[in-house]
C-alpha positions in Angstrom: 126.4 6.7 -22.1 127.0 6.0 -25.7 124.4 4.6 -27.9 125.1 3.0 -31.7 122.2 2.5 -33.6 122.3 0.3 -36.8 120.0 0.1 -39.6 122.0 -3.5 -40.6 122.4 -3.5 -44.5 124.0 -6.7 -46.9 125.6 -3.7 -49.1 125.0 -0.8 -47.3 124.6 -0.4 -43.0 123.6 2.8 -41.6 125.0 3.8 -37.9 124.1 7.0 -35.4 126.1 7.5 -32.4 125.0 9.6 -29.9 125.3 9.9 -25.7 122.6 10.4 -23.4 123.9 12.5 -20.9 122.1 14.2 -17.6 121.5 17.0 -19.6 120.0 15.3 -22.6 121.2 14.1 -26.2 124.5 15.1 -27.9 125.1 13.9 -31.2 128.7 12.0 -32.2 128.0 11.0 -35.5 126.5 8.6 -38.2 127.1 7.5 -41.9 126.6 4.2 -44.1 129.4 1.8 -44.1 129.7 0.1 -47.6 130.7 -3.5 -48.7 132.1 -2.4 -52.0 132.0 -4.7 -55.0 132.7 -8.2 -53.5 131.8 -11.2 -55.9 129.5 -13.2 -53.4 127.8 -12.9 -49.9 130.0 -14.8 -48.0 132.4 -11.6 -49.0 130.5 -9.2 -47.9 129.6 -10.4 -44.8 133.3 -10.9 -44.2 134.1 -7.2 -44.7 130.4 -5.7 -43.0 132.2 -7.6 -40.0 135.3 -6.0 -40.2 133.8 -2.1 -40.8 131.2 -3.2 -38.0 134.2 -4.1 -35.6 135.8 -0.9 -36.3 132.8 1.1 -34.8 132.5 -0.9 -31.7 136.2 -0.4 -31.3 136.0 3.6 -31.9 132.8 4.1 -30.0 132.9 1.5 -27.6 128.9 2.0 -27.0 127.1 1.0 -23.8 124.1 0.8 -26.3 123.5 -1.0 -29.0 120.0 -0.4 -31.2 119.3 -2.7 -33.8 116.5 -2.2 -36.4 114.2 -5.5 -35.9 113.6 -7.3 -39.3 109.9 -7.4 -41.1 109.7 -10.2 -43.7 109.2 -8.6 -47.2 108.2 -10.2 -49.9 112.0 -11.7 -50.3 112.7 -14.4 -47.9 116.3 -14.5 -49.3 117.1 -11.0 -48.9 115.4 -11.5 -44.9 117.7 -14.3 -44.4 120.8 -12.5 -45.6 120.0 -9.6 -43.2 119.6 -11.8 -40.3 123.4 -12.8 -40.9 124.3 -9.2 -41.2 122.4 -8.9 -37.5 124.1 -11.8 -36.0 127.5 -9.9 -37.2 125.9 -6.7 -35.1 124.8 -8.5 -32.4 128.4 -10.4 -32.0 130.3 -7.6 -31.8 127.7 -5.5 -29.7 128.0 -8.9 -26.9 131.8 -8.7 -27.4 132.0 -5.1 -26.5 129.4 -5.6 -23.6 127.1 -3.2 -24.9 123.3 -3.8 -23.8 121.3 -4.7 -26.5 117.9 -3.4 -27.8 115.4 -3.5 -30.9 113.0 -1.5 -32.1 110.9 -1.8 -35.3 110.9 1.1 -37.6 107.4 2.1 -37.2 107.8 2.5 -33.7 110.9 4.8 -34.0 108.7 6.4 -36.7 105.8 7.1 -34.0 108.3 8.0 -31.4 110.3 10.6 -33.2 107.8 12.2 -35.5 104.0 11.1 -34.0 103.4 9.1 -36.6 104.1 5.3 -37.4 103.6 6.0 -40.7 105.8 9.1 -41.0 108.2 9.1 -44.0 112.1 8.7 -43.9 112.7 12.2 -44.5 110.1 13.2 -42.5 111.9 11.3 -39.6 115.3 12.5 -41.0 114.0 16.0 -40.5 112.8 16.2 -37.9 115.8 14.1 -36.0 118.1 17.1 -38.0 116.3 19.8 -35.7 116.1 17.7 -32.2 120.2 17.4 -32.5 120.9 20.8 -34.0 122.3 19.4 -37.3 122.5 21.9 -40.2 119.7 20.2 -42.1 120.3 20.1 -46.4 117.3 19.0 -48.5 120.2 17.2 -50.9 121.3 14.4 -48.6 117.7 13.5 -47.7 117.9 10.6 -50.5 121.5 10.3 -50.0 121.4 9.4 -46.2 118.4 7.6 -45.3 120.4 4.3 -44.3 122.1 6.6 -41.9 119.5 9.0 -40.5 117.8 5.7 -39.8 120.3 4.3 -37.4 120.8 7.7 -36.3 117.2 7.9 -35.4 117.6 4.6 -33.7 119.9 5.9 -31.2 117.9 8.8 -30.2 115.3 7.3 -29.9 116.7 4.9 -27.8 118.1 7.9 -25.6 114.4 9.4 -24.9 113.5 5.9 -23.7 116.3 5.6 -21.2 114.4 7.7 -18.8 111.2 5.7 -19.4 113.1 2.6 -18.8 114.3 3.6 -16.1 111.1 4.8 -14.2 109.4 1.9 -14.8 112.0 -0.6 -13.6 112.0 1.5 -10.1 107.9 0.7 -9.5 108.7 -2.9 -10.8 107.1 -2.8 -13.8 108.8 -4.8 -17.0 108.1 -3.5 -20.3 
């Protein structure tokens, strides 16, 4: 099973594929896609879409983890990200993949113990669950993609959970 996460971005959108598979977590890859220098938002949005098709169309993910929204102190910049998560969310329903949100303290708590654990503690940490050669210098290069990455997985430890608890019934 494959599982895109996405840390959605107006200039710059993180994604981590991995696949769950009966013998646990095997990572595929992640990066940050990048609008580039477009002269309004309507033009970004136009060519987010286009890099965001390009990974359902690679990956073609059963999964799809989306970093829920918190309101900031700018409503504009909230609004603007919602767009960029409709975008996500399109192309996730078009693909067929199974939606799912998490908020990033949650993956924070899940990952490291903590909901108040640091990106690069998170990025770490994710680094040595998936065996990935870990180097101090893209810790501030990388976040926007360690945090989709980290959406993924942690998506792929609650697949089990999810699983168990819709065989007794219950609905989380």
């Amino acid at each position: 099973m494959i599982i895109l996460g996405v840390d959605p971005g107006t200039q710059n959108l993180g994604f981590g594929v991995v696949e769950k598979t009966a013998k646990g977590v095997r990572y595929i890859a992640h990066g940050t896609l990048k609008t580039g220098k477009q002269p309004d938002f309507p033009s970004r949005l136009g060519v987010m879409g286009e890099k965001v098709a390009l990974l359902f169309e690679k990956w073609s993910p059963q999964i799809c983890v989306l970093e829920k929204i918190f309101l900031g102190r700018n409503v504009d910049s909230a609004f603007k990200l919602g767009h960029i998560r409709g975008v996500c969310m399109h192309y996730a329903l078009r693909g067929k993949a199974e939606l799912f949100e998490y908020t990033p303290r949650l993956v924070k708590q899940g990952i490291t113990g903590s909901g108040a654990a640091t990106k690069e503690q998170v990025q770490m940490l994710l680094y040595s669950q998936l065996s990935l050669k870990w180097d101090p210098s893209l810790v501030t290069k990388e976040l926007d993609a360690s945090d989709a990455l980290a959406l993924a997985f942690y998506h792929s430890m609650r697949i089990d959970v999810l699983k168990r608890f819709a065989r007794s019934g219950v609905d989380l």
